[in-house]
LUMBA-473249 format. One record per residue (C-alpha): x, y, z; residue in three letters. Coordinates in steps of 0.25 Angstrom, whole numbers, plus 5000, padded with zeros to 4 digits. Each point is the difference from the previous one (the first is absolute). Layout:
N
<site c1="X" c2="Y" c3="Z" resn="ALA"/>
...
This chain:
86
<site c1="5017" c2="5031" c3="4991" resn="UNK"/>
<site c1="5013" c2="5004" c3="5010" resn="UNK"/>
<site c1="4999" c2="4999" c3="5014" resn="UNK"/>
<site c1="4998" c2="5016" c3="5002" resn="UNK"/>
<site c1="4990" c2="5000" c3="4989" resn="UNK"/>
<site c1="4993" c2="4989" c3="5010" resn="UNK"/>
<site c1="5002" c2="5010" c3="5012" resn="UNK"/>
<site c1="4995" c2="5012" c3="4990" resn="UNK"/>
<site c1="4987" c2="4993" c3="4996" resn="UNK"/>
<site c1="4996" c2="4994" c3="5014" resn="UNK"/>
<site c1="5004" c2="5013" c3="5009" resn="UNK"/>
<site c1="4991" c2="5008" c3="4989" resn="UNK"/>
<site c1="4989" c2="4989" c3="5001" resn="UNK"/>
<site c1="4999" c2="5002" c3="5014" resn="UNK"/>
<site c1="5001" c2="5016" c3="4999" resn="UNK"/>
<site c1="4990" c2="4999" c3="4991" resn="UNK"/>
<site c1="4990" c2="4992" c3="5011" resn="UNK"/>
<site c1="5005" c2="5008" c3="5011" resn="UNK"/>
<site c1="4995" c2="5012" c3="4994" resn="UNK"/>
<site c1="4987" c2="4994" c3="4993" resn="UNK"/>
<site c1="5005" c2="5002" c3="4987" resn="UNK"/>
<site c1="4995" c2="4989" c3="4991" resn="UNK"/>
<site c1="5011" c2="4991" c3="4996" resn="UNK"/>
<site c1="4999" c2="5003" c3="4983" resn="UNK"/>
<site c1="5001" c2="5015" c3="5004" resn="UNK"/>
<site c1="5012" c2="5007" c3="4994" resn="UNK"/>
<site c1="5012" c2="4998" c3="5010" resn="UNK"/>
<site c1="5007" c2="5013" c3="4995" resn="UNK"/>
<site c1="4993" c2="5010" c3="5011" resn="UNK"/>
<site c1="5008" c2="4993" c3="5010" resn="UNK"/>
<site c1="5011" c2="5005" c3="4996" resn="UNK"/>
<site c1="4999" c2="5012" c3="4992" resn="UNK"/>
<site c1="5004" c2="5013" c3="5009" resn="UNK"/>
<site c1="4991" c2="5007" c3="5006" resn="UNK"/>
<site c1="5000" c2="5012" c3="4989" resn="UNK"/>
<site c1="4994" c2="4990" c3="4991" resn="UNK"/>
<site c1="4989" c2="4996" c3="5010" resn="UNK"/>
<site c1="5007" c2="4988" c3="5004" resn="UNK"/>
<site c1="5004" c2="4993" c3="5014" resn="UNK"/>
<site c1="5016" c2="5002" c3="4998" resn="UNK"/>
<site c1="5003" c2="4987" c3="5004" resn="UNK"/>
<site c1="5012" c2="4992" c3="4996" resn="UNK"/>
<site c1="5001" c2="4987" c3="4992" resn="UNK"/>
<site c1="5002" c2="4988" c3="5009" resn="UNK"/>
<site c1="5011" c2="4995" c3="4993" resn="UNK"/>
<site c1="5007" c2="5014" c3="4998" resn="UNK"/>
<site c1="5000" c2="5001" c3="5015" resn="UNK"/>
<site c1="5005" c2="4986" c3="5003" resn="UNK"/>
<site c1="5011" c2="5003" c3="4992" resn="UNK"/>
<site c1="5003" c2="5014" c3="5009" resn="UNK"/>
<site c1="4999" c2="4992" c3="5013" resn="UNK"/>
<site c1="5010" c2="4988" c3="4995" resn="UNK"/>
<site c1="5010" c2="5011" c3="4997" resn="UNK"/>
<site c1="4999" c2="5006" c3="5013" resn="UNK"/>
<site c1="5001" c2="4987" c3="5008" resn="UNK"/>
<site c1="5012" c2="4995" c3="4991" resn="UNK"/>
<site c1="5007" c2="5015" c3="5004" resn="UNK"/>
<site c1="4996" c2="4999" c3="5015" resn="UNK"/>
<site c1="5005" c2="4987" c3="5001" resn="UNK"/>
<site c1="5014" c2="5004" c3="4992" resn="UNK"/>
<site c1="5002" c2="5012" c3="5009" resn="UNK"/>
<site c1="4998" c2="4990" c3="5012" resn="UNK"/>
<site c1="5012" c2="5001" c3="5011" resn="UNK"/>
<site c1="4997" c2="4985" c3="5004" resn="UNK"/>
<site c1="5008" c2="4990" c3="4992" resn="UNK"/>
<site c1="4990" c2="4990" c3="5003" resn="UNK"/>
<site c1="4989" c2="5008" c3="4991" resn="UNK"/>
<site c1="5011" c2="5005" c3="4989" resn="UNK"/>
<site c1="5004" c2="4986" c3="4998" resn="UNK"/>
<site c1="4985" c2="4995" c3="4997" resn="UNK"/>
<site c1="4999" c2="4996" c3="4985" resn="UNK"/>
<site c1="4995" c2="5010" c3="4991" resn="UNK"/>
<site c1="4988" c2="5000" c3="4991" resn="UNK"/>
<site c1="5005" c2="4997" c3="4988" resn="UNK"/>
<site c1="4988" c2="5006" c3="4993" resn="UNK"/>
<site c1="4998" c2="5012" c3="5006" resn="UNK"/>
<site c1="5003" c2="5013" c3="4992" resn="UNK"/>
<site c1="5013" c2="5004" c3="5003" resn="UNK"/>
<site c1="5003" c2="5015" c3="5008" resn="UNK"/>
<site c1="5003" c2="5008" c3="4988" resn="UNK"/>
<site c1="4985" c2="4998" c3="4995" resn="UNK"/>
<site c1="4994" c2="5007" c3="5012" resn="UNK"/>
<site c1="4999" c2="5013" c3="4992" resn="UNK"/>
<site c1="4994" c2="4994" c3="4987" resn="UNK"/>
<site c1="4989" c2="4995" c3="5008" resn="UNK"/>
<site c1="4995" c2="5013" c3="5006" resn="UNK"/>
């Protein structure tokens, strides 16, 4: 198991006890759209993918050389990918 199916299975665990759902209940009314009688939520993992592609582009379009000089994370999905994952 990956690190974001880690994040997946423990953000839906504790979604699950939040909302006192029991823990085998089917996880896919999280995030089934409302349409469907689900909650519209995003995946954990799908949304910390979206929020490293913002930071890597903020801190890109930075004016301060001290912040575009940081080293980049070599594993974050690069800019042109921004689109796929909408």
């Amino acid at each position: 198991m990956n690190d974001l199916n880690k994040l997946d299975a423990g953000v839906i665990k504790m979604l699950k006890l939040w909302l006192g759902l029991a823990l085998t209940a089917d996880s896919s009314a999280l995030f089934r759209g409302s349409h469907s009688f689900g909650m519209s939520l995003k995946r954990p993992s799908e949304l910390y993918k979206h929020l490293r592609v913002s930071k890597r582009y903020i801190l890109g379009k930075s004016h301060d050389d001290i912040v575009t000089s940081l080293p980049k994370d070599e594993d974050a999905p690069e800019m042109i990918n921004i689109r796929s994952m909408q």
